[in-house]
C-alpha positions in Angstrom: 53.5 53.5 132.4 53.0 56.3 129.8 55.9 59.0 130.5 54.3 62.0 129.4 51.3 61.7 131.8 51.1 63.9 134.7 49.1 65.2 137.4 48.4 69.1 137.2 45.7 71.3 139.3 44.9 74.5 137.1 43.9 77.7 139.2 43.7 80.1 135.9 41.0 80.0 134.4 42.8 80.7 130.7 45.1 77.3 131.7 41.9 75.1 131.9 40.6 76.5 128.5 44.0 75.8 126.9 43.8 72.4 128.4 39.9 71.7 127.4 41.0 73.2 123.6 43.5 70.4 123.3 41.5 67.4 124.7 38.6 68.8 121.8 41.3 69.0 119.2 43.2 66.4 119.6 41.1 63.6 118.0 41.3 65.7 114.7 44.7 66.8 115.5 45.9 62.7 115.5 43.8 62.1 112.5 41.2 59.8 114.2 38.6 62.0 112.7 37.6 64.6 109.5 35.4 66.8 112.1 35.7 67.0 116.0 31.7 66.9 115.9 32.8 63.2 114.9 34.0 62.0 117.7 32.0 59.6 119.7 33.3 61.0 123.2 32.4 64.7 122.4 32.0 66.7 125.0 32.3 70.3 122.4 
């Protein structure tokens, strides 16, 4: 089991764009890819 997963329910609106920003990022943020447009799983 990964450690640093968890459950969380977001009632502010700014939380859920903070969250959404990361999961868009984070493919370029790891490296995976040169341009988040790249990623095959896009949903930006």
């Amino acid at each position: 089991m990964n450690t640093r997963s968890y459950d969380r329910n977001i009632y502010i609106e700014r939380a859920l764009r903070q969250k959404l920003d990361y999961c868009h990022k984070n493919p370029l943020t790891r490296g995976v890819v040169d341009d988040p447009a790249d990623w095959r799983w896009r949903s930006y």
